[in-house]
N, C-alpha and C positions, 0 to 999 in steps of 0.2 A: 379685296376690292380692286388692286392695283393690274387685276388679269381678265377683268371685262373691260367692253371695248364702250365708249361712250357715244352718244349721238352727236354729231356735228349740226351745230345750227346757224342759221343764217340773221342776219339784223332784223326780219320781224320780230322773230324768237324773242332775241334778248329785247325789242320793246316791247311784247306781248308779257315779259319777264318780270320789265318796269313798270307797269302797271297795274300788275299781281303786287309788287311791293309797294308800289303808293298806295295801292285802296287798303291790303291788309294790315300796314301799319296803320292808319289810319282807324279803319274794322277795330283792331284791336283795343287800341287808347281808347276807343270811344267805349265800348261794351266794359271793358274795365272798371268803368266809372256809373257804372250804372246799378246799383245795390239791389234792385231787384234782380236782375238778370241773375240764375246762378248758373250760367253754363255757355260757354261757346266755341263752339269748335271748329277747325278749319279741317275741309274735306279733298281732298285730292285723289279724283275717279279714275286717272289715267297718269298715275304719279312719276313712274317711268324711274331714273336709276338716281337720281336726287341732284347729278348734278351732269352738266353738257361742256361740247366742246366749242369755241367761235369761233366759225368760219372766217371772220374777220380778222382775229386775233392766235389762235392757233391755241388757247389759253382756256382752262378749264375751267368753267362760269358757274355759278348758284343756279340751280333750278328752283321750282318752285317749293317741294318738299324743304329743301336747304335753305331757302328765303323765310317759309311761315314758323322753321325754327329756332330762327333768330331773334320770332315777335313773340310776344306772350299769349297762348290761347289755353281754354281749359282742357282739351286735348285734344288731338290729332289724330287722323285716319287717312293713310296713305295704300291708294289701294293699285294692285299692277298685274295683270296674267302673268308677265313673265319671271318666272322663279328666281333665276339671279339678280332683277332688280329689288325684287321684295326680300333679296337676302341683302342686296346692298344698303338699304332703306333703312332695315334692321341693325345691319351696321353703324348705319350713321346715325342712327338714333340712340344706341347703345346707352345706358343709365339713367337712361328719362325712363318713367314711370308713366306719363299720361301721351304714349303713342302706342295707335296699336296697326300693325301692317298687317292686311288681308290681301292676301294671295288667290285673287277670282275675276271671274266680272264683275266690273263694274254695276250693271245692270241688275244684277243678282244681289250682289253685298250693299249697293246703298238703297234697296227696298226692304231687305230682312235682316239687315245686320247696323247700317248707321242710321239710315233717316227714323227710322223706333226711335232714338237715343237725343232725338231734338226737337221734341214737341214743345208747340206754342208754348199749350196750356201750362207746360208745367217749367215756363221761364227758362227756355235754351233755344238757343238760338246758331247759327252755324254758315260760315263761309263757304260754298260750294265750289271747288276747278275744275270745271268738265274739259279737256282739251286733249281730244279722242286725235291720233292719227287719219282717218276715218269719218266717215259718213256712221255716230256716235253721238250720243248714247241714244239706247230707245225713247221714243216719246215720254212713254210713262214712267220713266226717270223725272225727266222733268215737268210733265203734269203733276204729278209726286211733289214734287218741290214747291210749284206754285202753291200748291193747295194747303201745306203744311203752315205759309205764313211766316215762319219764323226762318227759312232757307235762302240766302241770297245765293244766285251761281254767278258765273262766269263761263260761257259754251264757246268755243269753238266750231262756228257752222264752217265745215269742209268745201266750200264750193267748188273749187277744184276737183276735189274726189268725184262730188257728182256732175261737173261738167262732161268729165271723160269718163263715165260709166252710166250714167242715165240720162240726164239732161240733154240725149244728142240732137242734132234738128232731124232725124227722122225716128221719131219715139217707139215705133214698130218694129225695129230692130233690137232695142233695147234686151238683155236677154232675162229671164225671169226669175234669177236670185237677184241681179240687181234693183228689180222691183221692187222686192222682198223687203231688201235690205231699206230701199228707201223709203218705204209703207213702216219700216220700223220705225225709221229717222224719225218722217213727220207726225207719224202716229195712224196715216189713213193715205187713201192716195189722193186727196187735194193736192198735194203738190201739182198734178197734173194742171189745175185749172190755171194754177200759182207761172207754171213754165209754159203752158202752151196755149195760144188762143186760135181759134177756126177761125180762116177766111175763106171764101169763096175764092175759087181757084175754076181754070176751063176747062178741066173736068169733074168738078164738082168740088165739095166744101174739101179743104186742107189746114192742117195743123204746123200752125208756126208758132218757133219759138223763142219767149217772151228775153226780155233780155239779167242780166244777172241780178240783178239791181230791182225788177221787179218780183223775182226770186225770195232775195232778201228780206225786202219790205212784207210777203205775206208771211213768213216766217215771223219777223216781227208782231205782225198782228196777232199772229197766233200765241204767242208766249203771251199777250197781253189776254186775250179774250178767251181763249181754248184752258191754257196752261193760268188763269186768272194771275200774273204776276199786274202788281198795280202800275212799277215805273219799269219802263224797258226803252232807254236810251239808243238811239241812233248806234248800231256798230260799226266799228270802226275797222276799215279792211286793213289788211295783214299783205304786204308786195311782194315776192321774189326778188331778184336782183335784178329779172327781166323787166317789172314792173306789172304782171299779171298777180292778179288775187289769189291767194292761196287758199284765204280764210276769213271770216268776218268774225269779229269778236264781239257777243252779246255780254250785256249784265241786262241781268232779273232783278227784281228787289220788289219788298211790301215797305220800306224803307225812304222817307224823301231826302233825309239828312244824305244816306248811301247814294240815290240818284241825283245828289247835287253835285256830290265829290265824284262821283264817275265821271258826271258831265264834263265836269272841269278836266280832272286827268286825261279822256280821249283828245277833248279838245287841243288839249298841251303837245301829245303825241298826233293829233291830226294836223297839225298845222308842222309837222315836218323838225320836233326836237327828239331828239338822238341818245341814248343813252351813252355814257363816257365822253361826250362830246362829238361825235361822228356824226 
C-alpha cells in the first residue's frame, strides 16, 4: 500500500467528506434500529484508494470507503476501475467478512452485481456514493436507484467537466463523443433545452447559453420526476480555492427522516463551517 501514490485534495473534498460522515453515521444508527429492515448496505461507485492526501494539510485523510468502515453496515461494496485501488481496498479491508470489492464500472457492477442485492421488497435497503471524477455515471444508474425505492445516493454532478467540454456558448463546436458522453450523463439530450435557449439574433434565431445554476436546477427536476426520487434537496456546490464550482453535490431519497438530516447537514456546510476548524 505504502508504494501507490495517493490523490491530493482540496477543502471541498474533505467537506464533501464530512458530510458523507454526518448522514452515514446517522444512516447507520437509524436503520440499526429498525427490526424489520434486514439489510443495509453502503455503496461506493467511484470508491477510489480508500484514503487521500490534504492539500491544506500535507496529511493523509479518511476517504469515504475508510469513513463507512468505521460505521456499522450489513455490508459493503466498494467499486473502482483502477486495479491497484481495488487492491488497496482489499487491503484495508482485510478480515472483514461482509466487504466485497468489484474491480469494474461502476455502470456495469451496480446494475448486475449490487442494486439485485437491495430490493425494497424483500426489506434491504442501501446508502449510494456516486462521486465520479467525471461527467458520471450513466442516467440509468441512477434511474435504477430511483425506482428501486429502497436506494438513497449521493452524486456528484461535474459541472465543471461539462463546462469545459460541452456546455460551451457555441454548442456547434462541441465535438461528438462529448455529446455522447453527456446523452449518457443526462440520459437523453434535454440537457440542450436545460443549457441553451434561442433568441432572436440579426441574422436570424441564435442559441444562448443558460447560465449554471439553471443547469443545475433541471437536473434536479429530473432526479425528482424522470429518476421518481421523492425528496431531492437543494445541492450544495463544492469551490476550488479560486472560488469557481467544481461540483454540485445531490441527495436522492424516498426517505423524509434522510431528507431532513440532509437538509440540515448542507445547511451547516453551506453557511461556510469547515471541517477541523478551517
Amino acid at each position: 500500500m505504502a508504494d501507490m501514490k495517493l490523490d491530493e485534495v482540496g477543502i471541498w473534498t474533505e467537506i464533501k467528506l464530512q458530510i458523507l460522515r454526518d448522514y452515514a453515521s446517522a444512516y447507520a444508527t437509524i436503520l440499526k434500529k429498525q427490526k424489520n429492515i434486514r439489510h443495509y448496505a453502503y455503496i461506493d461507485g467511484f470508491a477510489g484508494a480508500g484514503t487521500h492526501i490534504s492539500e491544506a494539510t500535507g496529511q493523509e485523510i479518511d476517504g469515504s470507503p475508510v469513513i463507512a468502515l468505521g460505521l456499522e453496515f450489513s455490508h459493503y461494496h466498494f467499486i473502482d476501475l483502477n486495479p491497484q485501488r481495488t487492491t488497496r481496498l482489499q487491503q484495508l479491508a482485510d478480515g472483514k467478512t461482509n466487504v466485497t470489492v468489484h474491480h469494474g464500472d461502476c455502470n456495469d457492477v451496480l446494475l448486475k452485481k449490487v442494486f439485485p442485492t437491495c430490493q425494497y421488497r424483500d426489506y434491504r435497503r442501501a446508502l449510494c456514493v456516486l462521486d465520479p471524477y467525471g461527467l458520471n455515471p450513466n442516467w440509468e444508474v441512477v434511474r435504477t436507484a430511483g425506482q428501486m425505492k429502497g436506494v438513497e445516493i449521493f452524486l456528484n454532478f461535474m459541472i465543471m467537466d461539462a463546462n469545459m467540454n460541452v456546455l460551451w456558448e457555441q454548442p456547434d463546436s462541441v465535438g461528438e463523443s462529448q455529446i455522447v458522453r453527456m446523452n449518457a450523463f443526462w440520459g437523453d439530450d434535454s440537457w440542450r433545452r436545460a443549457a441553451y435557449q434561442t433568441n432572436p439574433g440579426l441574422f436570424g434565431a441564435i442559441q444562448q447559453k443558460r447560465t449554471n445554476a439553471d443547469v443545475i436546477r433541471a437536473y434536479q427536476k429530473r432526479l425528482k420526476e424522470v429518476a421518481d426520487f421523492t425528496y431531492v434537496p437543494d445541492p450544495i456546490p463544492m469551490r476550488n480555492s479560486q472560488g469557481a464550482v467544481v461540483y454540485c453535490l445531490f441527495f436522492a431519497s424516498h426517505n423524509k427522516t434522510g431528507d431532513m438530516i440532509t437538509r440540515a447537514v448542507f445547511d451547516r456546510y453551506r453557511n461556510g463551517v469547515y471541517p477541523n476548524g478551517r
